[in-house]
LOVO-60204 format. One record per atom (N, C-alpha, C, O): residue number from 1; x, y, z; residue in three letters; atom name. Coordinates in Angstrom, 1 decimal, m for minus. Layout:
{NUM,{X,Y,Z},"Ala","CA"}
...
This chain:
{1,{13.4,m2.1,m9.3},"Unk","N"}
{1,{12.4,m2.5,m8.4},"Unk","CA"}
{1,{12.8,m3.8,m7.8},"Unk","C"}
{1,{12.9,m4.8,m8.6},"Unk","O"}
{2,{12.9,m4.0,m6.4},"Unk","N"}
{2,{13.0,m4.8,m5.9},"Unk","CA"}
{2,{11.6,m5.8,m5.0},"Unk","C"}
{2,{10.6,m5.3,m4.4},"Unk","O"}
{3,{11.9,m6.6,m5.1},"Unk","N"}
{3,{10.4,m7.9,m4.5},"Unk","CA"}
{3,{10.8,m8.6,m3.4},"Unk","C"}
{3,{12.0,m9.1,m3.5},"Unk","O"}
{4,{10.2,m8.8,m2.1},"Unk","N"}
{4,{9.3,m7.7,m1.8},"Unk","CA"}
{4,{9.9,m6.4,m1.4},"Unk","C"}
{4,{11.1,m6.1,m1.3},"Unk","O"}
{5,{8.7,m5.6,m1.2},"Unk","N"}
{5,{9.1,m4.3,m1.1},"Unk","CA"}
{5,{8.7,m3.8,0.7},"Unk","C"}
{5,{7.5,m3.6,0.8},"Unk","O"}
{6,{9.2,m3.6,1.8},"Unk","N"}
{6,{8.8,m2.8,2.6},"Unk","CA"}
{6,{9.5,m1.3,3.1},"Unk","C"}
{6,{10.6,m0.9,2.9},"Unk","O"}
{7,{8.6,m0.5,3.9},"Unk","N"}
{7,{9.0,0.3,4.6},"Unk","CA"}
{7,{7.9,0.1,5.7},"Unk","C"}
{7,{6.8,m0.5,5.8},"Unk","O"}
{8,{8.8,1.0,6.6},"Unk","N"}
{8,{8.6,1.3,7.9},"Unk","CA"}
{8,{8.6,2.5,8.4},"Unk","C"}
{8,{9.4,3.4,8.5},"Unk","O"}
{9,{7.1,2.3,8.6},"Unk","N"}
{9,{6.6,3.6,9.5},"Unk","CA"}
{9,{7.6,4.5,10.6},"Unk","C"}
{9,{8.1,3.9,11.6},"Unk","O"}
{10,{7.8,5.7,10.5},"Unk","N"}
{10,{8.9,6.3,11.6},"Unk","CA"}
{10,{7.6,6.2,13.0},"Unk","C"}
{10,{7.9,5.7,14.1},"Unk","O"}
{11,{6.4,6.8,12.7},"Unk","N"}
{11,{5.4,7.1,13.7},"Unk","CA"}
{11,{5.0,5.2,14.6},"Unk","C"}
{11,{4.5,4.3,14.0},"Unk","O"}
{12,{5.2,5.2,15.3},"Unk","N"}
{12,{5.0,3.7,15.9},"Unk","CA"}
{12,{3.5,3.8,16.4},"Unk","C"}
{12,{3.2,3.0,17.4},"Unk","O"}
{13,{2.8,4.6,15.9},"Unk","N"}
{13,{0.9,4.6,15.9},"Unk","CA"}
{13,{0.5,5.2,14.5},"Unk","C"}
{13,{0.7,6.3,13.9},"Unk","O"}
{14,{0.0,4.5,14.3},"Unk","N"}
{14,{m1.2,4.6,12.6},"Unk","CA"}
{14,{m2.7,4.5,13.2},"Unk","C"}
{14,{m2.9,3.8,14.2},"Unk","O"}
{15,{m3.3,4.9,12.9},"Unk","N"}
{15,{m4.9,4.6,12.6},"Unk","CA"}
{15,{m5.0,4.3,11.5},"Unk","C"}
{15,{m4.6,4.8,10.5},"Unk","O"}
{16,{m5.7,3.3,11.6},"Unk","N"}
{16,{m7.0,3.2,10.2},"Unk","CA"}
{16,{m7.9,4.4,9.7},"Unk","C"}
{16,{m8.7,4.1,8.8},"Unk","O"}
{17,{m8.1,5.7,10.1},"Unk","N"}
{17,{m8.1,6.7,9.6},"Unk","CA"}
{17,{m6.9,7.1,9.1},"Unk","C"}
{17,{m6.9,7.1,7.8},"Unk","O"}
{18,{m5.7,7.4,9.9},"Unk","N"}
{18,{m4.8,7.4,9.1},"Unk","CA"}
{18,{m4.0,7.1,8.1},"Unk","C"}
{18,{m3.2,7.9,7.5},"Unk","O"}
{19,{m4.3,5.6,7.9},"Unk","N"}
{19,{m3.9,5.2,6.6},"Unk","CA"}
{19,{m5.1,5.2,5.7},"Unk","C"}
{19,{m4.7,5.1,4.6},"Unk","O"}
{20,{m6.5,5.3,5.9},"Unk","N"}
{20,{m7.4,5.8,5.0},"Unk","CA"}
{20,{m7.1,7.0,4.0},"Unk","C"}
{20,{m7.2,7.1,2.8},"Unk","O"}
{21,{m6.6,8.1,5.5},"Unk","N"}
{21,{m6.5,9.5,4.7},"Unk","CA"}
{21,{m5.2,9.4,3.6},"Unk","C"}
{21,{m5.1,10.2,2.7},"Unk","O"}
{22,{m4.4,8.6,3.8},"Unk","N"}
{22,{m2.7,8.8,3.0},"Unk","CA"}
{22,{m2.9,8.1,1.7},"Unk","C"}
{22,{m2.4,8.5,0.7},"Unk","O"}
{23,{m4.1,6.3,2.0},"Unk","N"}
{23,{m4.2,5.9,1.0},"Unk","CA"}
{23,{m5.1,7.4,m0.3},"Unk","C"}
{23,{m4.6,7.8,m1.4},"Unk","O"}
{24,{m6.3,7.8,0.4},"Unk","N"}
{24,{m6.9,9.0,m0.6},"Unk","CA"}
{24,{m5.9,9.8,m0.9},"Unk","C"}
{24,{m5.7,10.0,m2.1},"Unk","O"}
{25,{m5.3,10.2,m0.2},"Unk","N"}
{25,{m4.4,11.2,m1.2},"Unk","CA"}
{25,{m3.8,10.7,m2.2},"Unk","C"}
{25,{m3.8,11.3,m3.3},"Unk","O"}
{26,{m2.9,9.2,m2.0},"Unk","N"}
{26,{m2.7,8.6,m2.9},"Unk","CA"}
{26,{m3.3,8.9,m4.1},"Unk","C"}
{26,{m2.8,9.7,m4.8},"Unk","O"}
{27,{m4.8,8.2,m4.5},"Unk","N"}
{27,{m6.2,7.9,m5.2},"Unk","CA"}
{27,{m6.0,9.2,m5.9},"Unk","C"}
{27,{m5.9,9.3,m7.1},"Unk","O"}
{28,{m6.0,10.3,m4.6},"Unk","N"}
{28,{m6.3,12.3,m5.5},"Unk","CA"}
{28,{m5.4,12.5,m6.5},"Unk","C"}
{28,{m5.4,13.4,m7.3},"Unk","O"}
{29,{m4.4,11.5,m6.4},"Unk","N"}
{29,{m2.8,12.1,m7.4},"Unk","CA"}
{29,{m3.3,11.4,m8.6},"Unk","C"}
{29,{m2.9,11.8,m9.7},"Unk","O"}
{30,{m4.3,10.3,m8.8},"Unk","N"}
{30,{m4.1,9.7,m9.9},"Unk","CA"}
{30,{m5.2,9.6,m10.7},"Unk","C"}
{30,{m6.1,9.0,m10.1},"Unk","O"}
{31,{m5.4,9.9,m11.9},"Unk","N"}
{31,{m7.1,9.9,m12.6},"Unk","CA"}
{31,{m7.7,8.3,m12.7},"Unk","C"}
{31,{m7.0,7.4,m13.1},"Unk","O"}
{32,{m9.0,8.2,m12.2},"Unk","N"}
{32,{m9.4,6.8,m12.5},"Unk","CA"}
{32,{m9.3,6.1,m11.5},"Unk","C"}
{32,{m10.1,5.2,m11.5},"Unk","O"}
{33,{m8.3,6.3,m10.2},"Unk","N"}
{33,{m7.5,5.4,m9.8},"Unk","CA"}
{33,{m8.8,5.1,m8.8},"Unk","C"}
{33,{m9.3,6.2,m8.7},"Unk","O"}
{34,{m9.3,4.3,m8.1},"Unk","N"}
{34,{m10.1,3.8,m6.9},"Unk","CA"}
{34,{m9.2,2.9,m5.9},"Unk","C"}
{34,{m8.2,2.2,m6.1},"Unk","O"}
{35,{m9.7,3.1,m4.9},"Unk","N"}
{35,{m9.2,2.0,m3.6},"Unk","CA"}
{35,{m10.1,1.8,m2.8},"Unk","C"}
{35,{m11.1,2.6,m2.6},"Unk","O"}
{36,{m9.9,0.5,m2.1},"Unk","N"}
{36,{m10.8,0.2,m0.8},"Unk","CA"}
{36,{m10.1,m0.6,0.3},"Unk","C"}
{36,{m9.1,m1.3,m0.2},"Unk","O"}
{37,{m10.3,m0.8,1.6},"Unk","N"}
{37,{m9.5,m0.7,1.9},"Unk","CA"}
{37,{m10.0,m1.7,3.1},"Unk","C"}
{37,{m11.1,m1.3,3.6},"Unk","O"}
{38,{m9.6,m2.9,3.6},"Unk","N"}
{38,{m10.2,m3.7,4.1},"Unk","CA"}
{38,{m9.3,m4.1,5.4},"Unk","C"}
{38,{m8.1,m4.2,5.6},"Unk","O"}
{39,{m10.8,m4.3,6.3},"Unk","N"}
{39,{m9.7,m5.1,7.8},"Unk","CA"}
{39,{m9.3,m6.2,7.9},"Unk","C"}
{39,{m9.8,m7.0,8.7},"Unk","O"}
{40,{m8.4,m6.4,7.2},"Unk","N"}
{40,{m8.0,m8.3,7.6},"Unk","CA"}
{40,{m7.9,m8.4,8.5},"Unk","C"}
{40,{m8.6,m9.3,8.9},"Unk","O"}
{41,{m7.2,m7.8,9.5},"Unk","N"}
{41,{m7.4,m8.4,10.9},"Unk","CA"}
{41,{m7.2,m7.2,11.8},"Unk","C"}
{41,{m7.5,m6.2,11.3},"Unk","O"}
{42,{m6.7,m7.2,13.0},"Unk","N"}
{42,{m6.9,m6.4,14.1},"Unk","CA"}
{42,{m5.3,m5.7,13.8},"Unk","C"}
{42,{m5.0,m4.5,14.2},"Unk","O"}
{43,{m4.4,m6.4,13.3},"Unk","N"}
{43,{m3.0,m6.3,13.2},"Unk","CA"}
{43,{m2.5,m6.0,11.5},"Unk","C"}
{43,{m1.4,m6.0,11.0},"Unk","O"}
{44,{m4.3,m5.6,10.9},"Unk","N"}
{44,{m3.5,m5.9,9.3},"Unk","CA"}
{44,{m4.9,m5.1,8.7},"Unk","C"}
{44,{m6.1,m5.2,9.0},"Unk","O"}
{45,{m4.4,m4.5,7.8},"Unk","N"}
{45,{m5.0,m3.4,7.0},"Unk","CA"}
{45,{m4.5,m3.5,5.7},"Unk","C"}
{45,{m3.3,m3.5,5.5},"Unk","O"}
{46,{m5.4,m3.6,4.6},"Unk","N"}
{46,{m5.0,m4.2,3.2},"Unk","CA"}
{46,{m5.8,m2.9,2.2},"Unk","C"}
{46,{m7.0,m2.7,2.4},"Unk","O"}
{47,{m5.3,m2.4,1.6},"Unk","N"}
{47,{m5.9,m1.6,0.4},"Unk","CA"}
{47,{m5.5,m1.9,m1.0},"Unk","C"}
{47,{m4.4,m2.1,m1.3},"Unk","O"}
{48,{m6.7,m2.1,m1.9},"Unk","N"}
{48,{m6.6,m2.5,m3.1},"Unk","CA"}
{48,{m7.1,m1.6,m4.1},"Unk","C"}
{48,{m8.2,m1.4,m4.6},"Unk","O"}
{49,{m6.1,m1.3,m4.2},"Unk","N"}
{49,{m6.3,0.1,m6.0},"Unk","CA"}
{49,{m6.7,m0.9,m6.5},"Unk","C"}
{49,{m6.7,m2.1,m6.2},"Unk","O"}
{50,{m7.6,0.5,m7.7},"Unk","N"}
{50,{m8.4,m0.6,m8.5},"Unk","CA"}
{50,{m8.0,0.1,m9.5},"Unk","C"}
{50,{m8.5,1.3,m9.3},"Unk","O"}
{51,{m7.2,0.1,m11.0},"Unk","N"}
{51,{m6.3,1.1,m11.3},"Unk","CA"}
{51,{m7.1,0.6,m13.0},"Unk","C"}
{51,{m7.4,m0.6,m13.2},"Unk","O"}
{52,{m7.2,1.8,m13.9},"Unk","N"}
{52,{m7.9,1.6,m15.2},"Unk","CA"}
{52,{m6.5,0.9,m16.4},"Unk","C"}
{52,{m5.4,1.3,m16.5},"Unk","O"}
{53,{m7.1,0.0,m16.8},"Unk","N"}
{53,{m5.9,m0.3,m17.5},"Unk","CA"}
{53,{m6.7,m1.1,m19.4},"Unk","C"}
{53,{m7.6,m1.9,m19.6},"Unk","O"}
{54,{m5.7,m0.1,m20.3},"Unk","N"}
{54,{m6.6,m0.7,m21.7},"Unk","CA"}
{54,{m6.7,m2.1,m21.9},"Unk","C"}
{54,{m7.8,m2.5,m22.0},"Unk","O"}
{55,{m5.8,m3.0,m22.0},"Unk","N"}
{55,{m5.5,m4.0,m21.7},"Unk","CA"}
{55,{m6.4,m4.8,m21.4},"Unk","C"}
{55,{m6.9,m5.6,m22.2},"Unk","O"}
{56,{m6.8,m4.6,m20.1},"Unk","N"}
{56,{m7.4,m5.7,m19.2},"Unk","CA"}
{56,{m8.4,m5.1,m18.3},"Unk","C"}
{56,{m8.7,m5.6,m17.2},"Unk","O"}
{57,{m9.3,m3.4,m18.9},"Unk","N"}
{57,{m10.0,m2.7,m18.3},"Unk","CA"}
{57,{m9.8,m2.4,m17.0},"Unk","C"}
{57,{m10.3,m1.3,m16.7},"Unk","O"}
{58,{m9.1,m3.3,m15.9},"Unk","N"}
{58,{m8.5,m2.6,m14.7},"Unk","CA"}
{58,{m7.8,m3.7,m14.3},"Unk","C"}
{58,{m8.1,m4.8,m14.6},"Unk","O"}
{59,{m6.6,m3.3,m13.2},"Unk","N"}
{59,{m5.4,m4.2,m12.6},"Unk","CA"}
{59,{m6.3,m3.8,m11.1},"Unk","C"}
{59,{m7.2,m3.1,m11.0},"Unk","O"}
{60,{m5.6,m4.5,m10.0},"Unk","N"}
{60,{m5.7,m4.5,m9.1},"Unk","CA"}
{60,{m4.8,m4.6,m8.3},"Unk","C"}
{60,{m4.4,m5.7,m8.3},"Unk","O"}
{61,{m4.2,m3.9,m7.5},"Unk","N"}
{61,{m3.2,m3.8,m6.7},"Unk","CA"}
{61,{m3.2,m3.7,m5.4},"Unk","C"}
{61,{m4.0,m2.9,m4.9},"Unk","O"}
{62,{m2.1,m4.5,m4.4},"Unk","N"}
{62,{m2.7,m5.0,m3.2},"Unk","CA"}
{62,{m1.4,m4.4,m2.6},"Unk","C"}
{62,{m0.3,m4.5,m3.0},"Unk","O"}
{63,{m1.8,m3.7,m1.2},"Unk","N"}
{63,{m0.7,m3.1,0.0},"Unk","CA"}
{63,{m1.0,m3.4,1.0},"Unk","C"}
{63,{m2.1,m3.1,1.3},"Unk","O"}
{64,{m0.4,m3.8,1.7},"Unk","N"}
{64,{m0.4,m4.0,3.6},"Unk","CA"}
{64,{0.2,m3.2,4.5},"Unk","C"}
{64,{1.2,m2.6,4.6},"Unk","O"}
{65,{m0.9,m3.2,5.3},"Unk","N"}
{65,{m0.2,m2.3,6.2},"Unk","CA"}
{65,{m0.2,m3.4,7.8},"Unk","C"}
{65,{m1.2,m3.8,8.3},"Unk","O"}
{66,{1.0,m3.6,8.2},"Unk","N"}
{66,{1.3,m4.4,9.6},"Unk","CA"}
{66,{1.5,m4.0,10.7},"Unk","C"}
{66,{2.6,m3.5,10.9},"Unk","O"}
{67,{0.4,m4.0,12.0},"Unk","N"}
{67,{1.0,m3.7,12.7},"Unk","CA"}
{67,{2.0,m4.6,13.6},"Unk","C"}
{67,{1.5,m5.7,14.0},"Unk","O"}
{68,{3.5,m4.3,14.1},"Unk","N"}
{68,{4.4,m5.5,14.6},"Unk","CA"}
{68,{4.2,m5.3,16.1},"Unk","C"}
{68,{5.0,m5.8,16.9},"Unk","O"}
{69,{3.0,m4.4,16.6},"Unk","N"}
{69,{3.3,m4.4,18.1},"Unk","CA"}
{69,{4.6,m3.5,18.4},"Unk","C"}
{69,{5.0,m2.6,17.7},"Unk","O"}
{70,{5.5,m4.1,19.6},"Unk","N"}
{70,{6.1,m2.1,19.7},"Unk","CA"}
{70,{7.3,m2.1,18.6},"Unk","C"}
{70,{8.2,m1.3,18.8},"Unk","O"}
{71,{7.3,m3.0,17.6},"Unk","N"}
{71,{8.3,m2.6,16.6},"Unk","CA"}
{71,{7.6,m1.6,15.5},"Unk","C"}
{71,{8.4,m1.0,14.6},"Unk","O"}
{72,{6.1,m1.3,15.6},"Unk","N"}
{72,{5.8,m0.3,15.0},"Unk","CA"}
{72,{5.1,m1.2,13.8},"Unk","C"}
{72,{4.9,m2.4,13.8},"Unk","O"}
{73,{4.8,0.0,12.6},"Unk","N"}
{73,{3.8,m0.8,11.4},"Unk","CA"}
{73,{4.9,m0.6,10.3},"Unk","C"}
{73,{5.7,0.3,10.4},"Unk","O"}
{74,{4.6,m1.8,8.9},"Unk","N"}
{74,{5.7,m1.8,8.2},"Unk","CA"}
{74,{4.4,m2.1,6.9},"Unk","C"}
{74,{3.4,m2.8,7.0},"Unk","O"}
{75,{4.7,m1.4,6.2},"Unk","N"}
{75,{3.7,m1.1,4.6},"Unk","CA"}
{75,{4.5,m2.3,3.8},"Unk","C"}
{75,{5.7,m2.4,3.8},"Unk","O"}
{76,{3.4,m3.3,3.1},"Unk","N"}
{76,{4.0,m4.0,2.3},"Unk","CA"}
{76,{3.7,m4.3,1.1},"Unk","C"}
{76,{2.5,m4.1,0.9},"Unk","O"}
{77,{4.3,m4.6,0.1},"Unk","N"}
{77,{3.8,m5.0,m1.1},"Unk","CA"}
{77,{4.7,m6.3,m1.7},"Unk","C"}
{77,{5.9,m6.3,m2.1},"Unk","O"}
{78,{3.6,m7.3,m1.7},"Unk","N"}
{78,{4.2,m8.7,m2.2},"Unk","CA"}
{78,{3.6,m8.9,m3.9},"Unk","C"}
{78,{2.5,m8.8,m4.4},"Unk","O"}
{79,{4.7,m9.3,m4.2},"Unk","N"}
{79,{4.6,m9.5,m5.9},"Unk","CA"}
{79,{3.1,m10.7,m5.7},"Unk","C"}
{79,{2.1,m10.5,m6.2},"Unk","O"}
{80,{3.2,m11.3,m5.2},"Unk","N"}
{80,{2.2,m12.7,m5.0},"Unk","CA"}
{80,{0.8,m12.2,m4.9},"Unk","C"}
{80,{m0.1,m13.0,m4.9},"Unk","O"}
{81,{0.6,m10.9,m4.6},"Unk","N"}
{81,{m1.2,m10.3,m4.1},"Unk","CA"}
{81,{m1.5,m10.0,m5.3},"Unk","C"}
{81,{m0.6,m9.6,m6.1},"Unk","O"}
{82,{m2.6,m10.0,m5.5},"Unk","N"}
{82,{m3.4,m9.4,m6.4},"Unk","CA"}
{82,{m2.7,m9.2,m7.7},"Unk","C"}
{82,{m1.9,m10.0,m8.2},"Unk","O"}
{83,{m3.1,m7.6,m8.5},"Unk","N"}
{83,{m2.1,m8.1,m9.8},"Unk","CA"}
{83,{m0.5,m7.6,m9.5},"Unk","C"}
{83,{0.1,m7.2,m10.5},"Unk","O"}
{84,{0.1,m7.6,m8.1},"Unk","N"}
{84,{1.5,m7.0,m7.9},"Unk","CA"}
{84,{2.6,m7.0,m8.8},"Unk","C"}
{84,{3.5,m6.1,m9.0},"Unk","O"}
{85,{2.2,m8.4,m9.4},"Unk","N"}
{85,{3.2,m9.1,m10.1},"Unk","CA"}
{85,{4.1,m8.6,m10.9},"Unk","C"}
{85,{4.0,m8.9,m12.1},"Unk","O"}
{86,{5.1,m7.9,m10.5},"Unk","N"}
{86,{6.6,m7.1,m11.2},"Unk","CA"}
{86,{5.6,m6.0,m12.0},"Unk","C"}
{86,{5.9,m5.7,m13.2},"Unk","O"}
{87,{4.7,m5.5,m11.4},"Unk","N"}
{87,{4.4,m4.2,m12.0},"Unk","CA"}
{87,{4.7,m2.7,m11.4},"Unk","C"}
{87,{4.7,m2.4,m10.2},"Unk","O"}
{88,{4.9,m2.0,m12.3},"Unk","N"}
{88,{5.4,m0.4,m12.3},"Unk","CA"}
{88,{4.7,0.3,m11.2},"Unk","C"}
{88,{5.2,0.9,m10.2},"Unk","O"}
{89,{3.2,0.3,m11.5},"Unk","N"}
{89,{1.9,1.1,m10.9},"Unk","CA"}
{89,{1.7,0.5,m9.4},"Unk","C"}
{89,{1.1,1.0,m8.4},"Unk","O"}
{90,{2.3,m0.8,m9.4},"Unk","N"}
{90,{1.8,m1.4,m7.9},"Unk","CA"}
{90,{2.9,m0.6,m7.4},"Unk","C"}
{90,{2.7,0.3,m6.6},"Unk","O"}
{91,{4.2,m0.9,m7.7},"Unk","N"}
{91,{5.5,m0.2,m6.8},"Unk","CA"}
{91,{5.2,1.2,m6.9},"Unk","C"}
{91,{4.9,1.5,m5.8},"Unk","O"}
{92,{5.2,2.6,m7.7},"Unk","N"}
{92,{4.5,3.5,m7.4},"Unk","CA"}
{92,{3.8,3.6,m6.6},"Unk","C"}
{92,{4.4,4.0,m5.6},"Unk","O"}
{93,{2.4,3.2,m6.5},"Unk","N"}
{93,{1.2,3.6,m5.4},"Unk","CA"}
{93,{1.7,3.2,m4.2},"Unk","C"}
{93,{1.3,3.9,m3.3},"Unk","O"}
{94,{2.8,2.0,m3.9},"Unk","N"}
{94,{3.0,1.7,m2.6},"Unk","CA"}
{94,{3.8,2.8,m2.0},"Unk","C"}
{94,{3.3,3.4,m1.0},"Unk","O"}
{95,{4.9,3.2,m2.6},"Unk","N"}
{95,{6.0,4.1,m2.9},"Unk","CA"}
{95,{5.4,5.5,m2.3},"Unk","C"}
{95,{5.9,6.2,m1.4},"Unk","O"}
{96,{4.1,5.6,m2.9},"Unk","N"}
{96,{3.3,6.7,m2.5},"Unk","CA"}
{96,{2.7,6.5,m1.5},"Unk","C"}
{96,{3.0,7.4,m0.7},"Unk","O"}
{97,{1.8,5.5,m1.0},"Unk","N"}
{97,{1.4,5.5,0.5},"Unk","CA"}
{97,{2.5,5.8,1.1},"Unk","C"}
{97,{2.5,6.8,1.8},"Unk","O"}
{98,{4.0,5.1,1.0},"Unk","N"}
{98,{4.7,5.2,1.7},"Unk","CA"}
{98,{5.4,6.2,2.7},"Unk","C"}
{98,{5.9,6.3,3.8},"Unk","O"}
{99,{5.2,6.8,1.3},"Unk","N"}
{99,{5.5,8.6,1.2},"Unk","CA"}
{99,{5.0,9.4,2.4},"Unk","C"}
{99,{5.5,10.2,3.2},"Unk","O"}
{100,{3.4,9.0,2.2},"Unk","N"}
{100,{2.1,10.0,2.9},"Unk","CA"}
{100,{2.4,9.1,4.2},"Unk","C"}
{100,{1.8,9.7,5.1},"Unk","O"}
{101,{3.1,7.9,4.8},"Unk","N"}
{101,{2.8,7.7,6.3},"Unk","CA"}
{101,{4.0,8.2,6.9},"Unk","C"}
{101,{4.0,8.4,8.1},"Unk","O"}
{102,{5.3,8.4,6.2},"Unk","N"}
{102,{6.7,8.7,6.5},"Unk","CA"}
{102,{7.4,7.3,6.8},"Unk","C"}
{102,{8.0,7.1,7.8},"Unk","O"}
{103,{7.1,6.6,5.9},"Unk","N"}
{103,{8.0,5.3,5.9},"Unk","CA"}
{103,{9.1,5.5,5.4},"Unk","C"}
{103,{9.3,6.5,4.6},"Unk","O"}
{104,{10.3,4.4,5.7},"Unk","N"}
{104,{11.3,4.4,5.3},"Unk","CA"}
{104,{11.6,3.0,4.6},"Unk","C"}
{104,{11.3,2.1,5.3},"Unk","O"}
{105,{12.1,2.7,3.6},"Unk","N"}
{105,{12.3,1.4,3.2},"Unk","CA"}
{105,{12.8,0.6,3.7},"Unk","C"}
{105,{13.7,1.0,4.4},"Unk","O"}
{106,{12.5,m0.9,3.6},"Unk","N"}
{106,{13.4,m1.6,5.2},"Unk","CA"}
{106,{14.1,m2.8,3.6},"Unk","C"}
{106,{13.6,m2.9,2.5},"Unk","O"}
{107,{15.0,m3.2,4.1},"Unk","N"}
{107,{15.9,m4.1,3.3},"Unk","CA"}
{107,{15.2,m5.8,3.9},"Unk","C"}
{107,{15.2,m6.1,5.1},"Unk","O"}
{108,{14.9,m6.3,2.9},"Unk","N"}
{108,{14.7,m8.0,3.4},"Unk","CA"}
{108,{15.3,m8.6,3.0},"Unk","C"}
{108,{15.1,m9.8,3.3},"Unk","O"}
């Protein structure tokens, strides 16, 4: 697992429906798992699993979704958000949105 992590949307239009529906399906694959999914800005879309954990009764994991204008939108996951920090389940779930928008991993 490499930090940070992006890909890039092949589709150079997302909706916020659209990444709503890819984050749920995400959510459907996993027991327990919750998300919500918030407008930081006009250019930025943030969803935060809320993921069951014995430990620490639940982690929280943070993904971005960017739009770059006509370079298209690029899904992110920074170790620095929420509980990202060199965890398994954060790079998974991203891995998995990533999956459901048809991103491709971009090298940083």
């Amino acid at each position: 697992m490499s930090w940070d992590r992006a890909w890039k949307c092949r589709n150079k239009t997302v909706t916020l429906a659209e990444f709503t529906a890819a984050v749920q399906t995400v959510v459907d694959a996993y027991e327990g798992v919750r998300s919500q999914i918030d407008k930081e800005a006009d250019d930025c879309w943030t969803c935060f699993f809320i993921v069951p954990d014995q430990e620490h009764d639940t982690r929280t994991y943070e993904v971005s979704l960017y739009n770059m204008g006509k370079d298209g939108f690029v899904l992110s996951l920074e170790p620095d958000a929420s509980d990202n920090r060199l965890s398994e389940d954060a790079d998974q779930l991203a891995e998995d949105v990533a999956i459901e928008l048809d991103a491709e991993p971009v090298d940083l």
